[in-house]
N, C-alpha and C positions, 0 to 999 in steps of 0.2 A: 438424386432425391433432395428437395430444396431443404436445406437443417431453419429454424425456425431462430430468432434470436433476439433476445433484448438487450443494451447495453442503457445500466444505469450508469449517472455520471458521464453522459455523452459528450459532453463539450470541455471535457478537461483532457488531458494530453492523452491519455489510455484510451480514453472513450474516441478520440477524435484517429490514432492510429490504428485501432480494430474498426473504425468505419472509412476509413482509405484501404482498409483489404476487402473489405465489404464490394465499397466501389472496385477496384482492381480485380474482381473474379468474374468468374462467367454469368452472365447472365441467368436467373434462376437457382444461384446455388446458393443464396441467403433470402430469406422473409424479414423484413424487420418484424416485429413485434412490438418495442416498446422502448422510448429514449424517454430518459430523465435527466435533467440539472437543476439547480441549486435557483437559479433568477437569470440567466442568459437567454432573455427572448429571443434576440436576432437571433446567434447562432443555433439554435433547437431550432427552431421555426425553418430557415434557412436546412438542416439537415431532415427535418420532416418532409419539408416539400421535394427535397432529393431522393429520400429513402421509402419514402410512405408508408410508415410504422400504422401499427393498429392501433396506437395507442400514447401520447407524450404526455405528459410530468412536470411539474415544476414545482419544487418546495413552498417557493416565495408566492403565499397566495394574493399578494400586492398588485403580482403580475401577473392575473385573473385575463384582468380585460384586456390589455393588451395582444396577450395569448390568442383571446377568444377571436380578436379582431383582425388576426395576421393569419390564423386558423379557416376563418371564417369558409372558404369557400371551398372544403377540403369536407372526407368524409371520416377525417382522424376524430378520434377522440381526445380528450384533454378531460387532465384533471390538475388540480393543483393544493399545496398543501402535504404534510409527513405524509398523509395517509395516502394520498396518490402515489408516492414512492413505492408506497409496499402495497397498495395496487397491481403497478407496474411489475414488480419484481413478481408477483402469483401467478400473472397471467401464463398461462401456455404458451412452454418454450422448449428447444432443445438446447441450448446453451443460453446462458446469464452472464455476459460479464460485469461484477460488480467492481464498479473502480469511484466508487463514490468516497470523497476524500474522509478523514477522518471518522470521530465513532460516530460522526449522521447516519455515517454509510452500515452499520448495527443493525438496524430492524432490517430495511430492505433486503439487504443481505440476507439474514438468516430467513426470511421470509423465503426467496429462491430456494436456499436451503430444503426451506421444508415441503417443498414442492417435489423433492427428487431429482431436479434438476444438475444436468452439467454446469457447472459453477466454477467460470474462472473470476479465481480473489486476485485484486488487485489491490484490496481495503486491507493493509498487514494490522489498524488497531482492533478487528473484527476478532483475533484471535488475540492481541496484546489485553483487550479488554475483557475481554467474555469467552477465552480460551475452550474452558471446563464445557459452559453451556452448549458454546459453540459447534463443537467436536461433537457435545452429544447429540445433538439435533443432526448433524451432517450421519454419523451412525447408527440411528432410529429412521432417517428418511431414504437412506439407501443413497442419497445424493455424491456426486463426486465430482471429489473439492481438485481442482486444479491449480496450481502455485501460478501469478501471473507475471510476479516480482522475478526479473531477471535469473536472481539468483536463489530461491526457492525452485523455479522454472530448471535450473541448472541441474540442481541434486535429483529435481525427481527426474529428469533424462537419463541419469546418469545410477540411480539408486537399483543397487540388485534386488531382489526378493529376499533372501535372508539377513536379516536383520543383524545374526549373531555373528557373520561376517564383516562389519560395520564397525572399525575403530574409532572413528572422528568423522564429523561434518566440518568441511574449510566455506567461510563464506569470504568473500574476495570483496572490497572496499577500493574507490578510487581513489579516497581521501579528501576528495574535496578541492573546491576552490583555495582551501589555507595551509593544506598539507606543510607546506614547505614557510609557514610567515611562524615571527614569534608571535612569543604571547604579547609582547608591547603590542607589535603590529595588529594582532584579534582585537586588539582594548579600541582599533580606531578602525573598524569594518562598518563599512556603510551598506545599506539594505539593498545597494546597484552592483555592490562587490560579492556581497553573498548569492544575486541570484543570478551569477555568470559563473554556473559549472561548467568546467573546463572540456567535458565530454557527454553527458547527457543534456537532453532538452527535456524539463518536467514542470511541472504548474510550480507555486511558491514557495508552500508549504513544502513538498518535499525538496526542492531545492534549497529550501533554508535546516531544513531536516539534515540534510548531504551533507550542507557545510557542515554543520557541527559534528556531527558522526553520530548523531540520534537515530537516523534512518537504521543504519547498518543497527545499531541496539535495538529499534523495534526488529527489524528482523532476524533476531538473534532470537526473541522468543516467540518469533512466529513460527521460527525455525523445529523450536521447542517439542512446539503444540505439532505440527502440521506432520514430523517427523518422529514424535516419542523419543527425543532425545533430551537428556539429561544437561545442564549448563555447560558441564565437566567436557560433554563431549562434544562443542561445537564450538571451533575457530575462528578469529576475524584477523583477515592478513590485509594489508594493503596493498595493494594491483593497479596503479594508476593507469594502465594503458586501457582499462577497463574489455580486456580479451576473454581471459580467464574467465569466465561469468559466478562458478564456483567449483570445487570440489568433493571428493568422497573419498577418504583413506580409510583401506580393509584390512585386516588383521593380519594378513601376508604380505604388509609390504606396497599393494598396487596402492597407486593412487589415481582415479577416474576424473576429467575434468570436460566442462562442455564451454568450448568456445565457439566465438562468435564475434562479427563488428558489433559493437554499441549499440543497437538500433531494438526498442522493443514490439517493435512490430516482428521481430526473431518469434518470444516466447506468447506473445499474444499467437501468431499462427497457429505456434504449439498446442496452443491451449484450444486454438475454436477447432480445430481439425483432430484432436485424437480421439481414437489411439492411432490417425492417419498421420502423415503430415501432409501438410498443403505448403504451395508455395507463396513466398515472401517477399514481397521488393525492398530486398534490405542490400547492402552493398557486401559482395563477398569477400572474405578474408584472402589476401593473396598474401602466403607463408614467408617467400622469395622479398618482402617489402618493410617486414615487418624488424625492424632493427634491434629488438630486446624485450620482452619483459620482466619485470623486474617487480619487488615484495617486499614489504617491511615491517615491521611490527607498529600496530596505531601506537600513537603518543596519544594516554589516558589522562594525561597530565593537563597538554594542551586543549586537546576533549575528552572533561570528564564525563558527557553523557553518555557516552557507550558503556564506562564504569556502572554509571549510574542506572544502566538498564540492565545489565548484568547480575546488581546487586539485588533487582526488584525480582528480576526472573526466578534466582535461586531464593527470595524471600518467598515468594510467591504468597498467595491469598491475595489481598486489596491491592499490592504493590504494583503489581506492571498498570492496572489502569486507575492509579493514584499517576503514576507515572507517563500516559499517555494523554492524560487530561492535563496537568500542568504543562505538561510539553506546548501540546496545541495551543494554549490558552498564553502558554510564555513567548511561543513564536509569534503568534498574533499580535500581540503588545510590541514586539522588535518590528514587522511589517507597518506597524501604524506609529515607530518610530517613539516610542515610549520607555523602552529600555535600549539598552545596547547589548549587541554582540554576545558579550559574555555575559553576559544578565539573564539568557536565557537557561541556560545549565546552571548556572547560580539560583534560579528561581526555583527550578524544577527539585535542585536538590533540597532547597530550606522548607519547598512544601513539603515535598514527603518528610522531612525531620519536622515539622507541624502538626503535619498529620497524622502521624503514629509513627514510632521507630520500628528499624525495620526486623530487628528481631520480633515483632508483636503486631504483624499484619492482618491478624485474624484469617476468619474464612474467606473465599473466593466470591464474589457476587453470583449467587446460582440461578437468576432470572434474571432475561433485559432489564426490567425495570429497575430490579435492583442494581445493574449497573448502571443504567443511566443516573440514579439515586448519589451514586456513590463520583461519576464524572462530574456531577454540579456542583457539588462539594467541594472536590478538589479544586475544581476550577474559583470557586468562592475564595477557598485559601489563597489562591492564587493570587488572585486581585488584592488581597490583604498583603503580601509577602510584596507585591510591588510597590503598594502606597507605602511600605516601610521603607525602600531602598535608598 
C-alpha cells in the first residue's frame, strides 16, 4: 500500500536524506505529496521534477516567478509565501516529516499536527518554544509525534511502557569540533572551523549549534516535553565516537542503549516506516572494528550553553524560547561573521539576563502567536546586546 508523504524543509540535509530513501525503495511504496524550502529554486525544482509531489512551497515569495517558470510545464502545483508552508503541511498525508529549521518551522509543523498526522519532528525548537501548546495540539488531534533527532529517536526505541520504571534519560553528545581546544583556542574559531564536525554532516545552523553544545541543550528540553521528564532526570554524557546514540536507565539497575553508525538516514527510516522498520542504506556497525568507546562529562565552563539551556528548562515559562530565539539570532550574526565564537553563548546569556531574570519568567506562551510575539522580542534584545559588545 503506497503510504502518502510530505517532507517540509526538503532541501536541507533531513529533507534531502528521507528523499534518497524515497529514491532507494520500491517502486510505488512512497506518493510525494508536498516539498517545501525556505528560497532553493534549483534544488526543489530539481526534486519536484524527480518526485512529482502534488504540491511544492517556497517561503521566499521573491521566488514566485522563477518557480512559476521552472514549474511551468509540470501539473504541480506551487505556492509560495508562510502561508503556502502550512498549506503544504494540511494537505493529505500519511507521514509529514517536518525538518524545517528553526521556530519558521512552528506553524507548519503544528499545522501537520493538527491534521492527525504521523509527524516525524526533526524541528527540536517546535517543542523548545511552544512545548505546553505544542503537546497539546499533538493530544487533542490524536496525531503521533515521532523523535527524528538521532537521539530522541534513540530513547523512544528503546523506552518501555512503564514509566515508573524509568530512573534517568542519558542523552549522548559527540562534543563537537572543540571538544578537546581551550578556551584561548574558542576566542580564535573561525566560521570554516566551526562547520567541520568531526562526524555528522548537518546544514549550518546545527552544526554551529554542535560546536557550541547548544544543540544537545535544545535537546535536553525537547527531551523534556516529548518524554515528561523532569531536568532532574535527564543526562548529557559525552560520546564522541557518536555510536551510542542514547540511553535509558531503569530503576533496577539495566541500562538500554540503541546504537548505530552516524548516519541519520538510521532514525529517519525509523520514523517513516513505524511501527515497521524498513530498510536503510546506512553503513553497518561491525563490533570486531570498533576499538573503544568512550564518555565524559561536557565542560559547562568551556560551553556554557548547555548550562544555559538547563537553566531556561527548569526556569521554564518564556525562558527556553527567550532562549532559542537569541540562540538563532546569535548564531546568525557568528555566520555572517559579526561576532565571534564565544560571543554567541555570551549573547544568548546577556539576553535572557535583559530580558527578565530567571527566577521571574512568567507564563509560557499559550498560542503561536504569542510565541512568535515573544521570539521577535528576544530577537530585538538581541541585536541590542550585540551593538553593545
Amino acid at each position: 500500500m503506497t503510504k502518502r508523504i510530505s517532507v517540509l524543509g526538503s532541501t536541507g540535509s533531513i529533507g534531502k536524506s528521507t528523499l534518497d530513501i524515497v529514491r532507494r525503495s520500491p517502486v510505488g511504496t512512497y506518493q510525494l505529496v508536498a516539498l517545501t524550502a525556505n528560497r532553493s529554486v534549483d534544488e526543489i525544482v530539481a526534486q519536484a521534477l524527480e518526485f512529482q509531489p502534488e504540491f511544492v512551497a517556497l517561503a521566499d515569495i521573491e521566488q514566485e516567478p522563477a518557480l512559476k517558470a521552472k514549474l511551468a510545464d509540470t501539473n504541480i502545483e506551487i505556492g509560495v509565501g508562510p502561508e503556502a508552508l502550512i498549506e503544504a503541511a494540511r494537505r493529505r498525508a500519511d507521514f509529514t516529516m517536518a525538518a524545517i529549521i528553526g521556530s519558521a518551522g512552528l506553524e507548519p509543523t503544528l499545522a501537520a499536527v493538527e491534521q492527525g498526522q504521523h509527524v516525524g519532528l526533526a524541528n527540536k525548537e517546535c517543542l523548545v518554544c511552544a512545548g505546553e501548546t505544542f503537546m497539546a495540539a499533538v493530544r487533542r488531534s490524536g496525531a503521533k509525534l515521532l523523535p527524528v533527532d538521532s537521539e530522541h529517536n534513540a530513547i523512544f526505541q528503546v523506552l518501555e511502557d512503564d514509566p515508573k520504571g524509568v530512573r534517568r534519560l542519558i542523552l549522548t553528545a559527540s562534543g563537537g569540533p572543540f571538544r578537546e581546544a581551550s578556551l584561548e583556542a574558542l576566542g580564535k574559531v573561525t566560521r570554516a572551523d566551526a562547520l567541520n564536525h568531526p562526524v555528522w554532516s548537518m546544514g549550518a545552523k546545527i552544526s554551529i549549534d554542535s560546536a557550541t553544545l547548544m544543540n544537545k541543550g535544545l535537546e535536553l528540553i525537547e527531551a523534556s516535553w516529548l518524554f515528561e521528564r523532569p531536568s532532574a532526570e535527564i543526562d548529557v554524557i559525552v560520546h564522541p565516537q557518536s555510536i551510542i546514540h542514547s540511553m535509558v536507565e531503569y530503576v533496577d539497575g539495566s541500562v538500554l542503549a540503541q546504537l548505530g553508525s552516524p548516519d541519520m538516514r538510521t532514525p529517519i527510516a525509523y520514523s517513516m516506516g513505524w511501527p515497521a522498520r524498513i530498510s536503510a542504506p546506512v553503513e553497518r556497525l561491525d563490533f570486531a572494528k570498533i576499538s573503544g568507546l568512550t564518555f565524559f562529562e561536557p565542560d559547562t565552563t568551556k560551553f556554557p550553553s548547555l548550562r544555559l539551556a538547563r537553566e531556561a528548562l527548569e526556569a521554564g515559562g518564556q525562558a527556553p524560547c527567550v532562549l532559542n530565539a537569541a540562540n538563532e539570532q546569535a548564531v546568525e550574526a557568528f555566520l555572517q561573521g559579526e561576532i565571534s565564537f564565544l560571543d554567541i553563548a555570551n549573547v544568548v546569556e546577556s539576553t535572557l539576563n535583559a530580558f527578565v531574570k530567571f527566577s521571574s519568567f512568567g507564563c509560557a506562551p499559550d498560542t503561536v502567536q504569542a510565541v512568535l510575539s515573544l521570539d521577535k522580542s528576544a530577537r530585538t534584545t538581541v541585536d541590542e546586546q550585540i551593538v553593545n559588545l
